[in-house]
PDB file with SEQRES, HELIX, SHEET and CRYST1 records, atoms N, CA, C and O in Angstrom:
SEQRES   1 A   53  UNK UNK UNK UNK UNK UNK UNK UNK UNK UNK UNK UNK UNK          
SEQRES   2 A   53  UNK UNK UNK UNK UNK UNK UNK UNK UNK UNK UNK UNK UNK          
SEQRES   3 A   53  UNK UNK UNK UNK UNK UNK UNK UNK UNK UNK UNK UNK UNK          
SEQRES   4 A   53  UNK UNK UNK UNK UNK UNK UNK UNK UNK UNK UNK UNK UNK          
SEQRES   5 A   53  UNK                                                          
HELIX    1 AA1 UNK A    5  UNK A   10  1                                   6    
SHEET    1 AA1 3 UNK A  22  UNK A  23  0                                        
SHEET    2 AA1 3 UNK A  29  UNK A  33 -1                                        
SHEET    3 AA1 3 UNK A  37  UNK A  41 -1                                        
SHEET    1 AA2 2 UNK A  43  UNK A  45  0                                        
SHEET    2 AA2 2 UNK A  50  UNK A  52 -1                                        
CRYST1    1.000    1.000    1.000  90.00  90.00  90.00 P 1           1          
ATOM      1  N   UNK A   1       3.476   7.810  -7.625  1.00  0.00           N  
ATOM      2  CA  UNK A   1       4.392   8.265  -6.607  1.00  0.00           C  
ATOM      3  C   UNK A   1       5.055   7.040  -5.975  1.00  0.00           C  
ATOM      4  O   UNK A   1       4.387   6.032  -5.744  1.00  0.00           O  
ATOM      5  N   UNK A   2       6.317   7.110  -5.702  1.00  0.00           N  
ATOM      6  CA  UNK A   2       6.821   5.949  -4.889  1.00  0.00           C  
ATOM      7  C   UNK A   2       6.724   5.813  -3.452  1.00  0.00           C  
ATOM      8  O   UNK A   2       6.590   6.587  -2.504  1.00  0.00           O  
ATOM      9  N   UNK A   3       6.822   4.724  -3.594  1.00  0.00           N  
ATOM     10  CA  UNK A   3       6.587   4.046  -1.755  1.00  0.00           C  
ATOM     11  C   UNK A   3       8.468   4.438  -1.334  1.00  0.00           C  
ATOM     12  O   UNK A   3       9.357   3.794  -1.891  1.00  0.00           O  
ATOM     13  N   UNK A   4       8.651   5.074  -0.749  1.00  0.00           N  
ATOM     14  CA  UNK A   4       9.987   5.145  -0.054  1.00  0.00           C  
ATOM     15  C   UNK A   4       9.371   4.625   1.548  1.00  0.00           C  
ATOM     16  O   UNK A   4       8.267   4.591   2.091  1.00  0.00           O  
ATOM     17  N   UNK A   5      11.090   4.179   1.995  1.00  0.00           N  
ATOM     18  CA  UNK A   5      10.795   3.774   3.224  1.00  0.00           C  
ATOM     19  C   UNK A   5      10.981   5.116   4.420  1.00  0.00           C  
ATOM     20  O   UNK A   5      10.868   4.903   5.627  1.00  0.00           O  
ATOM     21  N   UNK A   6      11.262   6.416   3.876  1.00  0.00           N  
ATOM     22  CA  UNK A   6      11.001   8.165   4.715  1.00  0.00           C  
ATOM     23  C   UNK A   6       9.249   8.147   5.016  1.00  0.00           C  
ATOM     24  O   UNK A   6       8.604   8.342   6.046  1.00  0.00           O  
ATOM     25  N   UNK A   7       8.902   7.869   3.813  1.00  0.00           N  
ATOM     26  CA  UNK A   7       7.449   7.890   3.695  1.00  0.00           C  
ATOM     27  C   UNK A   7       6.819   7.028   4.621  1.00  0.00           C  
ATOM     28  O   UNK A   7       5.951   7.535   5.332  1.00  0.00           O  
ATOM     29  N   UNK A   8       7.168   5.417   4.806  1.00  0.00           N  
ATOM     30  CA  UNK A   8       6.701   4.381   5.521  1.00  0.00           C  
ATOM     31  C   UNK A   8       6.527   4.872   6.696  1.00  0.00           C  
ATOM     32  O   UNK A   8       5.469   4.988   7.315  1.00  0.00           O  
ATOM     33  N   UNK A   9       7.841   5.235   7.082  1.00  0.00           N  
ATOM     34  CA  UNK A   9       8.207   5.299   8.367  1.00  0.00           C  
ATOM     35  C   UNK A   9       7.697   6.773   8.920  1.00  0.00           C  
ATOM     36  O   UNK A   9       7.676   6.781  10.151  1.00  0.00           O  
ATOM     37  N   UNK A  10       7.424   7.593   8.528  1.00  0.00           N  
ATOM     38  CA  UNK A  10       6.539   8.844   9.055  1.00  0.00           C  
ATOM     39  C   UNK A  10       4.996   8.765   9.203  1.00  0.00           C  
ATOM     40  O   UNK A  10       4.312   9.539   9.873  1.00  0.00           O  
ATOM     41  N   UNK A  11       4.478   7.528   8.347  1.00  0.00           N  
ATOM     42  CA  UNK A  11       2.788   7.563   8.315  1.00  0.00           C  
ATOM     43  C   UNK A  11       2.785   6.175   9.143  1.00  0.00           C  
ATOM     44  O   UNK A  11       1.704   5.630   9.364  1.00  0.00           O  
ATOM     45  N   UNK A  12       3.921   5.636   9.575  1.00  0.00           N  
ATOM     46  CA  UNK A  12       3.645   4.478  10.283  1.00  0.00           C  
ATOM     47  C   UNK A  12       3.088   4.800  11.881  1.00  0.00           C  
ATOM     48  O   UNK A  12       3.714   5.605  12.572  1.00  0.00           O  
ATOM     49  N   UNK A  13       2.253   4.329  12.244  1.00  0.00           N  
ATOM     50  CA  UNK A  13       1.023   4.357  13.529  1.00  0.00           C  
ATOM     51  C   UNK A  13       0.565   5.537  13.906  1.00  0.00           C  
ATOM     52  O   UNK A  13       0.092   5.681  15.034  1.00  0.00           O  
ATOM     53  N   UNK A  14       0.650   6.729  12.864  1.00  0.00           N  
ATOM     54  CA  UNK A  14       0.012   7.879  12.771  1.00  0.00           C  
ATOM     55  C   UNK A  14      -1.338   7.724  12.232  1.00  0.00           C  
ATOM     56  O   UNK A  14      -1.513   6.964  11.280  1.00  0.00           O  
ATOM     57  N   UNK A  15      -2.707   8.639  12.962  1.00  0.00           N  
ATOM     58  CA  UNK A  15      -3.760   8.764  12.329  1.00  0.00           C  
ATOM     59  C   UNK A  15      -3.894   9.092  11.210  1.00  0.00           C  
ATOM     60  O   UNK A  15      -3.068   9.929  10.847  1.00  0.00           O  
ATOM     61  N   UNK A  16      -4.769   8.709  10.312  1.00  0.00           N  
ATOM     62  CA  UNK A  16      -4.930   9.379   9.108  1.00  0.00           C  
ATOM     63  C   UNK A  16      -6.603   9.755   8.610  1.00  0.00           C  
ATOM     64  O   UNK A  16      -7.432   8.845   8.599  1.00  0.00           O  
ATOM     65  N   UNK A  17      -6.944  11.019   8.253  1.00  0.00           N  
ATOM     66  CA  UNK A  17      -8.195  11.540   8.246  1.00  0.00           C  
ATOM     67  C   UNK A  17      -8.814  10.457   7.029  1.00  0.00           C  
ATOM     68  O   UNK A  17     -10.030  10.437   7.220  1.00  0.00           O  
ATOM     69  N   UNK A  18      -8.607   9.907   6.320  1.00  0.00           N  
ATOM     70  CA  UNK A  18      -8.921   8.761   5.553  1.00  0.00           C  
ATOM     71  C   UNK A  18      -7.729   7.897   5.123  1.00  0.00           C  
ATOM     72  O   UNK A  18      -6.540   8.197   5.234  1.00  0.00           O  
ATOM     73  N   UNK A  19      -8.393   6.471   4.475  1.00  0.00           N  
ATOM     74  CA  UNK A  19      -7.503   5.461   4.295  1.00  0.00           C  
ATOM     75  C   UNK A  19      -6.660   5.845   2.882  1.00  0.00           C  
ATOM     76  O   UNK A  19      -7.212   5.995   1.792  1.00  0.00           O  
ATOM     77  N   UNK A  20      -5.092   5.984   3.143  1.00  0.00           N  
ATOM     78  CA  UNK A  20      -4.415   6.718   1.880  1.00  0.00           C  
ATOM     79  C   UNK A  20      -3.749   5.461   0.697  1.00  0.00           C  
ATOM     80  O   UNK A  20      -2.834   4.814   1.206  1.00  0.00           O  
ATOM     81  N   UNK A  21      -3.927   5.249  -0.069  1.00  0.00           N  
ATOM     82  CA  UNK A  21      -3.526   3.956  -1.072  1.00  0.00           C  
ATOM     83  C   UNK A  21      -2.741   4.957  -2.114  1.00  0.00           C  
ATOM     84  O   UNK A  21      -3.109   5.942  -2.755  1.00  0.00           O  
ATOM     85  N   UNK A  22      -1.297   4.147  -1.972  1.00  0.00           N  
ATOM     86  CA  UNK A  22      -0.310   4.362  -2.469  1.00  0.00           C  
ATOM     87  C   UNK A  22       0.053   3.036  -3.167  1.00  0.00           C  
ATOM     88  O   UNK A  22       0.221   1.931  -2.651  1.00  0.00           O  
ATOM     89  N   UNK A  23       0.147   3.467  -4.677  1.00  0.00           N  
ATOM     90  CA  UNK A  23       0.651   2.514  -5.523  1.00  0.00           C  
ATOM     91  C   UNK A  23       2.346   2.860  -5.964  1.00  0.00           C  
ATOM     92  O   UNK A  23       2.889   3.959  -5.844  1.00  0.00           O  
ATOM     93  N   UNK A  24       3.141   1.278  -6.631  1.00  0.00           N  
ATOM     94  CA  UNK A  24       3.712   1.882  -6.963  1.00  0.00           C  
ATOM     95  C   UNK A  24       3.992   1.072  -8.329  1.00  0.00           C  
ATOM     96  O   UNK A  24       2.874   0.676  -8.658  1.00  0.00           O  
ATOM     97  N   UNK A  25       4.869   0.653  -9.232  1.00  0.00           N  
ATOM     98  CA  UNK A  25       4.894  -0.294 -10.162  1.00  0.00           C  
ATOM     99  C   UNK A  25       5.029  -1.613  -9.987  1.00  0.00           C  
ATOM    100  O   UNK A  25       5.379  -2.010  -8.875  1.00  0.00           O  
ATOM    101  N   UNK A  26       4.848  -2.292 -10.752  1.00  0.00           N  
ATOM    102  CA  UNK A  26       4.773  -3.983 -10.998  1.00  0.00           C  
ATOM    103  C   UNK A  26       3.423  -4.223  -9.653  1.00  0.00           C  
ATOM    104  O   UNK A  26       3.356  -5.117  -8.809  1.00  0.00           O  
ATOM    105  N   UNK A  27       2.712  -3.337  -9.835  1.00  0.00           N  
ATOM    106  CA  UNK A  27       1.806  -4.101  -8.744  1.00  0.00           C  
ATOM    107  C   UNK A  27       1.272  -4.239  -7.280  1.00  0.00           C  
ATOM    108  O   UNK A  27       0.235  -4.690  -6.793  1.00  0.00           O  
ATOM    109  N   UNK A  28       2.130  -3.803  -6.900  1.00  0.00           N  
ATOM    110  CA  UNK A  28       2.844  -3.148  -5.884  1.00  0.00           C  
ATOM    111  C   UNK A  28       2.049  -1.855  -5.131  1.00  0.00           C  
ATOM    112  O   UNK A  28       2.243  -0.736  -5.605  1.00  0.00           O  
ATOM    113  N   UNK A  29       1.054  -2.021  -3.828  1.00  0.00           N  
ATOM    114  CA  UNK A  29       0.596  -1.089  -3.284  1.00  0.00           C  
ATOM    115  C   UNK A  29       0.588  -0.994  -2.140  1.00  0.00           C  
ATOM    116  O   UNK A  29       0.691  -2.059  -1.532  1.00  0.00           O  
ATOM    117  N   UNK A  30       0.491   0.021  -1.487  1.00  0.00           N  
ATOM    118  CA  UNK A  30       0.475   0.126   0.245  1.00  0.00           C  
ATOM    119  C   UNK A  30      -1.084   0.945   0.532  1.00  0.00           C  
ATOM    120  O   UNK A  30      -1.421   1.903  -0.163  1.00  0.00           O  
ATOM    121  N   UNK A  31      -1.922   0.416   1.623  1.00  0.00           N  
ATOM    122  CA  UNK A  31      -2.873   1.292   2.669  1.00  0.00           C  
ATOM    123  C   UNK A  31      -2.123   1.249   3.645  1.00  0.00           C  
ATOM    124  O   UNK A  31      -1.219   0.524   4.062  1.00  0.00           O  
ATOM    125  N   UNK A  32      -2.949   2.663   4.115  1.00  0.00           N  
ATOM    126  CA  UNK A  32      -2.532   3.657   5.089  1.00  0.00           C  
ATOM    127  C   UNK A  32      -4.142   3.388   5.948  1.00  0.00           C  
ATOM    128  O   UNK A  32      -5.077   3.921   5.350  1.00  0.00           O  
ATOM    129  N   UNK A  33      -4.434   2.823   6.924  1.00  0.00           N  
ATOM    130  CA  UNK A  33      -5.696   3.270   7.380  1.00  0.00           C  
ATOM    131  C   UNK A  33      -5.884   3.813   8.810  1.00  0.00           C  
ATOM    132  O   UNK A  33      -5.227   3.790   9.851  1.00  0.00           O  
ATOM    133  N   UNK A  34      -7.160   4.351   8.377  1.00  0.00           N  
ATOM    134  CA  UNK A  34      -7.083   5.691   9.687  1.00  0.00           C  
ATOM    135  C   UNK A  34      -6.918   5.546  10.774  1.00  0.00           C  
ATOM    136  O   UNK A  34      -7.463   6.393  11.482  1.00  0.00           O  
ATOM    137  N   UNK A  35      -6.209   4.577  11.402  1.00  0.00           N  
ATOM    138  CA  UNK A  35      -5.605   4.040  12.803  1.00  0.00           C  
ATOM    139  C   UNK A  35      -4.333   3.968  12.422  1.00  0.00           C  
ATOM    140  O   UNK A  35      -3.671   3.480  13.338  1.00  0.00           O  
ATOM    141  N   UNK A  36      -3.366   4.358  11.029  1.00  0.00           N  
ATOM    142  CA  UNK A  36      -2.092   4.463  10.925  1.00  0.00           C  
ATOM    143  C   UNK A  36      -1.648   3.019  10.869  1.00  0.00           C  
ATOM    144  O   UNK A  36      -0.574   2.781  11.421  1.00  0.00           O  
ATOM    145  N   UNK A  37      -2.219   2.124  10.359  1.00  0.00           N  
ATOM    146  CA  UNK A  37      -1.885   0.765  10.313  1.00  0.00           C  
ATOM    147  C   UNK A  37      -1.265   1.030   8.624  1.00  0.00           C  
ATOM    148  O   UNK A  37      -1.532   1.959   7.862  1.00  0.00           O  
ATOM    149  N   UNK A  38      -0.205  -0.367   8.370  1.00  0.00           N  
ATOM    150  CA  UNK A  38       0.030  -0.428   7.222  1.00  0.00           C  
ATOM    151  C   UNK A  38      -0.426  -1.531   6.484  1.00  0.00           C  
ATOM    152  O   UNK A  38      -0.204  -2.636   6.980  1.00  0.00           O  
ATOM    153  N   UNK A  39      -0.987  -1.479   5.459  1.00  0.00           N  
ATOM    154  CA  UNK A  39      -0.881  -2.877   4.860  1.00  0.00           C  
ATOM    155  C   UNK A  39      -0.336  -2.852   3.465  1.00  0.00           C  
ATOM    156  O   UNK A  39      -0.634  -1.804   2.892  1.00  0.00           O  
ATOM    157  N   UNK A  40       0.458  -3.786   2.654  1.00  0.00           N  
ATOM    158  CA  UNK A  40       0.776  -4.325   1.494  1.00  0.00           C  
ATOM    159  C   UNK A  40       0.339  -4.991   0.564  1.00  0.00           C  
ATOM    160  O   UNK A  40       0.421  -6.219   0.584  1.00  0.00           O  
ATOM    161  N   UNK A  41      -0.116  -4.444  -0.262  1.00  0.00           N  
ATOM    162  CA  UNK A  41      -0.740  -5.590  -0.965  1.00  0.00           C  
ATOM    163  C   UNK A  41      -0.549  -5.574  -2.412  1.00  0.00           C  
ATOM    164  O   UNK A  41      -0.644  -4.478  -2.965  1.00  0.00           O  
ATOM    165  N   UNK A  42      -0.242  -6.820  -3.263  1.00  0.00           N  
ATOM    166  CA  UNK A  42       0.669  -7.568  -4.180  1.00  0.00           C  
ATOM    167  C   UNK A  42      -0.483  -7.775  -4.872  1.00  0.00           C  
ATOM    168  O   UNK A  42      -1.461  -8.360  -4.406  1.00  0.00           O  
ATOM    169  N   UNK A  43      -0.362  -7.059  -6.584  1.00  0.00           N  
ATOM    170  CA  UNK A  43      -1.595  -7.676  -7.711  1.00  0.00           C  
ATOM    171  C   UNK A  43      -0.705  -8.133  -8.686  1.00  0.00           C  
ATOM    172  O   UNK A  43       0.157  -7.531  -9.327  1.00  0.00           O  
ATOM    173  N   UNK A  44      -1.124  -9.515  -8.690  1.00  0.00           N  
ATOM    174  CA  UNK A  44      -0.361 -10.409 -10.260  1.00  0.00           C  
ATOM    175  C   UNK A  44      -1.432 -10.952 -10.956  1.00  0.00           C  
ATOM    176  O   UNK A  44      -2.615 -10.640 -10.822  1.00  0.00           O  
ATOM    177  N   UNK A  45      -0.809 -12.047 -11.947  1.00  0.00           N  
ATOM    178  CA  UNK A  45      -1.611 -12.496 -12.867  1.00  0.00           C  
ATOM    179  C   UNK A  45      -0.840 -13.668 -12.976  1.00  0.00           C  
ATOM    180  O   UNK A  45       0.355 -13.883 -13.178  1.00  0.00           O  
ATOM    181  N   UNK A  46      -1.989 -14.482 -12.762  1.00  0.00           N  
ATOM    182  CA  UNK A  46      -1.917 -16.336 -13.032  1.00  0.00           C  
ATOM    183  C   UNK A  46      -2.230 -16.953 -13.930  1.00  0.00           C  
ATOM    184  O   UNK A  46      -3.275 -17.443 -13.501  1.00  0.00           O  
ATOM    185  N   UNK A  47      -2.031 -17.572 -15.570  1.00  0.00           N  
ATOM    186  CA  UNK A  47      -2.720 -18.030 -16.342  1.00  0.00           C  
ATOM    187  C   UNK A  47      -3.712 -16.905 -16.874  1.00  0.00           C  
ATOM    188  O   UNK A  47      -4.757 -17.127 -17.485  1.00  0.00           O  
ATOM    189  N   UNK A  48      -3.308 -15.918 -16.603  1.00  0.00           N  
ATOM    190  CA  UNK A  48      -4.266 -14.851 -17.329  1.00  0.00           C  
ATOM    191  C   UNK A  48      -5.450 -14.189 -16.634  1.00  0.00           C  
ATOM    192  O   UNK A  48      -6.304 -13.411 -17.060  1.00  0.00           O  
ATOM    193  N   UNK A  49      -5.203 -14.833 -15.211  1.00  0.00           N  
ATOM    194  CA  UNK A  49      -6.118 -14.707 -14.288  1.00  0.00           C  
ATOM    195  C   UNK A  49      -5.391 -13.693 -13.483  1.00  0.00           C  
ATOM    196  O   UNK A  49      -4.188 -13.804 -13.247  1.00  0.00           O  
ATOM    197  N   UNK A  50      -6.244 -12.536 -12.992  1.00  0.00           N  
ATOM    198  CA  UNK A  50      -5.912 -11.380 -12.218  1.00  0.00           C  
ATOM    199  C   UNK A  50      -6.137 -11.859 -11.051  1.00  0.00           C  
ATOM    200  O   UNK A  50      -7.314 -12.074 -10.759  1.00  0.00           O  
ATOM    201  N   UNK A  51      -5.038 -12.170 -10.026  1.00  0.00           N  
ATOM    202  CA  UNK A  51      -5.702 -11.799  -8.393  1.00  0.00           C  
ATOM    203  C   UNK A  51      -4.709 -11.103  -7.113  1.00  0.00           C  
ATOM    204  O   UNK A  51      -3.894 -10.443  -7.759  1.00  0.00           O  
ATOM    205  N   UNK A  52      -4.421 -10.948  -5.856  1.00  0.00           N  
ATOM    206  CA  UNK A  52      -3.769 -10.194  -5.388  1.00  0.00           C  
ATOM    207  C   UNK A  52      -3.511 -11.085  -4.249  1.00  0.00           C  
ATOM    208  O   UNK A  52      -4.318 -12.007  -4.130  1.00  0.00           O  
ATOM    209  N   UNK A  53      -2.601 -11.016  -3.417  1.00  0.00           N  
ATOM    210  CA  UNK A  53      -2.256 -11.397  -2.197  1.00  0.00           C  
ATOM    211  C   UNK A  53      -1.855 -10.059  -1.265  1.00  0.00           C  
ATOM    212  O   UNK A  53      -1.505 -10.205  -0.094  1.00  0.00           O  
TER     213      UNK A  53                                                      
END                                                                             
């Protein structure tokens, strides 16, 4: 499912009954956690090495 920014912006500082993880391609994911916080978070590959920022 895609991350739109309708989506961002409706679950942004809303409660949520659990933490919701939304992926989307190239890597690319968002949490939702149950205080309505957002976070971003970025998975690549370095030398063949998997890690995320």
């Amino acid at each position: 499912m895609a991350i739109t920014d309708s989506w961002l912006r409706s679950t942004n500082g809303k409660p949520q009954e659990k933490m919701i993880t939304k992926s989307d391609r190239d890597g690319l994911s968002v949490r939702v956690t149950s205080k309505g916080k957002i976070i971003f978070q970025l998975r690549y590959r370095w030398n063949g090495k998997g890690g995320s920022n």
